[in-house]
Structures are given as C-alpha cells and as structure tokens.
C-alpha positions, -999 to +999 in steps of 0.1 A: +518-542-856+529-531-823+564-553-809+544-580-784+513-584-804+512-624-798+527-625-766+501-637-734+510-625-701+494-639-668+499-616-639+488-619-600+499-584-592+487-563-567+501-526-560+526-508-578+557-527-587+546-557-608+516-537-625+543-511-635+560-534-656+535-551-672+514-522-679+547-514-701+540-543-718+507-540-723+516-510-743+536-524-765+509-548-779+510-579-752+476-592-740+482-592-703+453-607-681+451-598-645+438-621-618+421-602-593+408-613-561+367-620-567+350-591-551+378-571-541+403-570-569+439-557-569+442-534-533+450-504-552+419-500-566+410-489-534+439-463-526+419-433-537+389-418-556+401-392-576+394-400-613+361-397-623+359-422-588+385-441-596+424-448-576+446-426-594+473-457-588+454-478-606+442-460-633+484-450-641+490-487-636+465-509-654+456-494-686+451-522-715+451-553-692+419-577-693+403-582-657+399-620-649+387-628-610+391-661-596+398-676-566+426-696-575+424-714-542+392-732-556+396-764-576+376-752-606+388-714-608+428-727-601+420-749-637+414-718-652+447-704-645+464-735-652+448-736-687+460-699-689+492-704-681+498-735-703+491-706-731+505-680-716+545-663-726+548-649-692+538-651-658+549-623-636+538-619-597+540-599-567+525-619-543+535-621-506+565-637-495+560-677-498+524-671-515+533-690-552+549-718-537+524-725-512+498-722-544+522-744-562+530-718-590+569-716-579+590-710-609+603-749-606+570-759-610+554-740-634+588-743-657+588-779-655+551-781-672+555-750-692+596-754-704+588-720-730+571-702-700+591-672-687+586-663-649+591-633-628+590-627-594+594-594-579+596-591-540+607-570-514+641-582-504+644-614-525+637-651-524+666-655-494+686-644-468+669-633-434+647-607-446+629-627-474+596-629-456+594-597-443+563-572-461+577-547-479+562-513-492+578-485-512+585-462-479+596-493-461+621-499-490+633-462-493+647-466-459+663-497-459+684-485-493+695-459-474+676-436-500+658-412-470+696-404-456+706-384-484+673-370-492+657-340-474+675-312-456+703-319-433+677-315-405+642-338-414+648-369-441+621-367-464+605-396-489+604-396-526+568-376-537+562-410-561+570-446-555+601-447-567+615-481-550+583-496-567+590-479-601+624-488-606+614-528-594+585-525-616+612-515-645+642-538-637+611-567-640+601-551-673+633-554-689+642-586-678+611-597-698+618-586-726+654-598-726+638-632-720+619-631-745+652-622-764+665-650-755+638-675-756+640-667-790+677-680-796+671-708-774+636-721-777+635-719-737+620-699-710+635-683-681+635-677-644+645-646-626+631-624-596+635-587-591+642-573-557+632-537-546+661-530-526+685-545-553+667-520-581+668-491-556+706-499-546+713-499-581+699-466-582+716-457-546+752-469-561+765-432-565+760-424-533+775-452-521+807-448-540+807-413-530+807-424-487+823-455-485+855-441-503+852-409-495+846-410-458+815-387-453+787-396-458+764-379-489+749-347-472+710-342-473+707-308-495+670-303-497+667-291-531+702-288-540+729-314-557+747-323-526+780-323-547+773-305-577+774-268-572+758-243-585+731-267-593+696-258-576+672-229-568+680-196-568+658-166-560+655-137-591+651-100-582+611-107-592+604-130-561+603-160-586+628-191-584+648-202-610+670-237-612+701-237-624+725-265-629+763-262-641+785-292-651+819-282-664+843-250-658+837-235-693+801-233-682+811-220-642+830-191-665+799-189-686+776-180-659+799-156-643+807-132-672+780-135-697+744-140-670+758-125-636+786-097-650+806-108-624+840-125-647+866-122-620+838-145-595+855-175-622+888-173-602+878-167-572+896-192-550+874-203-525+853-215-563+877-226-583+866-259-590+836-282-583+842-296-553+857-257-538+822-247-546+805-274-532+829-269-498+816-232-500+781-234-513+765-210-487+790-182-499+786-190-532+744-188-532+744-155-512+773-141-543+748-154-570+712-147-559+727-109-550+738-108-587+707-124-601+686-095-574+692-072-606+674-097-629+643-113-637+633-147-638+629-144-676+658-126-679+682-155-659+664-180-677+670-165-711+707-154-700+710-188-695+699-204-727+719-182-745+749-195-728+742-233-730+734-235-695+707-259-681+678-247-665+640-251-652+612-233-637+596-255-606+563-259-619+529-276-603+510-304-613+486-282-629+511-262-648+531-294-661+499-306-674+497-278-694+537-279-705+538-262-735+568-292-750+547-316-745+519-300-759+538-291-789+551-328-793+513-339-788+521-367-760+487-368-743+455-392-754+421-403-737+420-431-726+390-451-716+377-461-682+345-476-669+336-440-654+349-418-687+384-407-704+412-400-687+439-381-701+475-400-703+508-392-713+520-417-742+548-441-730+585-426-731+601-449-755+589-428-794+590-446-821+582-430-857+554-441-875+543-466-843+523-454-811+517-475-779+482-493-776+471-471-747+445-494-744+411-487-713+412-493-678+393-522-667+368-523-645+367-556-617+362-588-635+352-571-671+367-600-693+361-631-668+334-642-685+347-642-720+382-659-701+359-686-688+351-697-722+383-691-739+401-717-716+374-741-720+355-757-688+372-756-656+367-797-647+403-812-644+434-801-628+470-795-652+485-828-656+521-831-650+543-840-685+551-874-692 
C-alpha cells in the first residue's frame, strides 16, 4: 500500500508549478483528477512534440493523474466539480490571479462547505501586495528573485536550463500538503495556505543574499564556477577533456596539492592560503592548476581525486546521463505508459525499501471524464451551502 492510497485530490493546474507537486503526489498512491479545459486541456500539452508526439513538459508532469474536462463556467459541468470536491482531501490550483474567487472556489468558500478540505494556492507573487495580479512565468520569476544576477558570466546573465522557480513552487506546495494532511490528522481540520514563486525561489536565493547585503559586494556571476568557493569548477586535463572539481575544507586544499598535482608547497602559498585568498585570486590559481593537471589525464585527475576524498564529475550530455552507469546499476528507470507508447522515467527521489512509487500512464485529454461523470452522479443541482 503506497502512503496516499485513499486520499482524492482535485487540481485546476495548468503549466509547471502546481502539476509538479501533485504529480509527487500522485506517486505516492493519491488519486489526483485534473480539470482540463474541454478541447484544449492544460497549455502545456501544447509546449512541444517530442515524445512519441507528445509535450515533453507534460509528459514529466502528469503521469498517474485521471483527465476530467469540464467547463466549470457551465451550470451542469461546475456541479460536477462541486460534487468532486465535496469528496475530495485536496484541492490545489494555479489559476490566474483572481480566477478561483471570481469562480467562487476561494479558500473561504470552499472551507466553509468542506471544513476537512485542504487548499492550495500557488501564484506568482502571492495573494497581496501590488504585484498580486501581475502574470508570472518561470523566466519572469528568475529575474525578479534576483536569481539571473548571479548566474552567467560576469558579462551576459544567463537563465536556469529547467524551470527552476516553478520546481521549487511546485515543491514548497507539495510539502505543505502533506504536512496538512499531518495535521488534519491531529486536528480533524483542513487547511489553507498559498505558495508563492518568488517566496520559494528567495528561499532558495537566501545565500546570496546573506553573502551581499552583509558583505557589501554583490555575489559575482562566475559562469561555471562557485563564485566563492575555490577551486570548485572546470578544469582542462592535458587530454583536451574537462574535469570538475570541487574542494571544501583545507585538509582537502592540502590533499589536492601534494597527492593529485605534486605540487605540496602550492598549500602555503600566500596568495591561497585560505578559501576566501583563493577565491580573491582565482585566475592565478586556475592557470597554477590546469598547468599541473597538463601532465594528466582526465582519468587520471579523476582517479587521483577519488583516492584522495575529493569531489568530482565529468560534464556529461543528456544522452550520456541517460545512460549513467549509477543509475543503471541502482535500476531507477521504468516505462511508463502514454496514449502514443512508453516512455522511459526516472523513479521518484525519495527510496523506500521494499515500496516503489505508482508511476502510473500519462493521460490523454479527457480519458476518465466519462467514468467521472458517473462517479459523481448527475450534474442537476448546484452545492448547497451547510446549515
């Protein structure tokens, strides 16, 4: 029995954020069904066509959900929700700004006929202050956290290559459920809360925060380098390949000097003495290393470094991290199914022994409306309020 079997989930979700997290859930057993526009469906169905002619977004995003389209602006179809909700654990949305109160499924509303119900509401930049009804998209939200200042290279800013102001949203939202859920269970009631992109990417921007506002610089853009961690980053081998190295404490700055670059007396050098002296004099202290590592191979540095405790990585493609030979040897991909074939998925992060995520298929537009129709019975009156 997977953790959530038993728990319904009702989600208008469009995009990245809110399907994130309750894709998470679906995983762990929850039935989630996902209202979709009639005829259209969730937008990101239409970002690409790249598996088997499906949007790569949504294939990643909506694995093991049930697709239910209605137009919940029609009297009939809006019963069907209510009646869905009125049996539902959670309801979690991503609408625009405004949308659920105008539709009169704000959390005051639906918590005063559902008091067990447990709502979440992600959004751009939350439910007030003067940007609360402005759009939001992950790019959008990168900038405003001040995420696209420190990365790049000190001459172009340059975006995250995945959503990642949507991700960590999507996540925040995901754990807040379950904590609810946590909770309801101590206190027989549901709960309210809304996630904010720019409050889960600030969270995630706090270091370099910290690291300007009290230290009077700002964070330098360092392209593929820690911008204050050094030597931590690519370096080029004597074979034309590029190995990644990062160093975290002094033993290990000693470490690399005597034992993988023969160079012991480099460890004292003043101008490297500690972390920040290196950081102050990275440039030097990259041209010193890659004309020691010149003598070596990648294999060899990468070997040298293993057997002194020191972390390191090869940059690898797509291609070649689908082929990873740990996660091969841990067996962490599956099929799973799609209206257009099997598409091959990495299990879920969290591993428990003896237990593995439901994984269930990608559904095509509107696939379980018709058996949702009947579940929830006919469609002919509106939710009445409580007594």
């Amino acid at each position: 029995m997977l953790p959530l079997e038993g728990i319904t989930v009702v989600a208008l979700e469009q995009a990245v954020a809110a399907p994130f997290a309750t894709r998470q859930l679906a995983d762990l057993g929850a039935r989630v069904l996902k209202v979709e526009r009639p005829g259209v469906g969730d937008f990101a169905r239409g970002y690409d066509e790249r598996v088997h002619g499906l949007s790569s977004h949504f294939v990643w995003l909506n694995r093991g959900k049930e697709s239910v389209t209605l137009d919940i602006k029609n009297k009939d179809d809006r019963a069907v929700l209510d009646r869905m909700l009125a049996s539902a654990d959670v309801f979690l949305q991503n609408l625009l700004p405004g949308a659920v109160n105008r539709l009169g499924l704000d959390e005051e509303t639906l918590r005063r006929r559902h008091p067990r119900l447990i709502t979440c509401s992600i959004s751009g930049y939350g439910a007030e202050g003067p940007y609360r009804a402005k759009k939001a998209y992950d790019l959008l939200i990168q900038c405003e956290g001040g995420f696209l200042s420190v990365t790049g290279t000190p001459e172009s800013p340059v975006k995250a290559g995945i959503s990642i102001a949507d991700i960590s949203a999507g996540m925040y939202a995901f754990t807040g459920v379950l904590t609810a859920l946590y909770e309801r269970e101590r206190t027989g009631q549901g709960t309210s809360f809304e996630v904010a992109m720019l409050d889960a990417l600030g969270e995630w921007m706090t270091q370099p925060y910290l690291y300007t506002r009290y230290g009077g610089t700002p964070l330098p853009r360092s392209g593929a380098r820690h911008a204050s961690i050094a030597p931590y980053g690519p370096y080029r081998t004597g074979d034309g390949a590029t190995v990644f190295m990062g160093v975290q404490n002094e033993r290990e700055w000693a470490a690399l000097c005597r034992d993988v670059l023969g160079e012991p007396d480099l460890a004292t050098d003043p101008r490297f003495l500690r972390n920040s002296l290196r950081v102050r004099n990275d440039a030097e202290l990259t041209m010193l290393l890659e004309a020691a590592l010149a003598q070596l191979t990648a294999e060899q540095v990468t070997t040298r470094l293993d057997d002194v405790g020191i972390a390191n990585a090869r940059l690898r493609t797509m291609a070649e991290f689908a082929d990873h030979p740990q996660l091969a040897a841990r067996d962490r991909w599956r099929d799973v199914h799609s209206p257009t074939g099997p598409v091959r998925s990495l299990l879920p992060p969290v591993t428990v022994r003896g237990r593995e995520a439901a994984m269930g298929a990608v559904p095509a537009l509107g696939q379980h409306t018709d058996a949702v129709r009947a579940e929830f019975g006919p469609a002919t009156t509106d939710m009445q309020e409580p007594a």
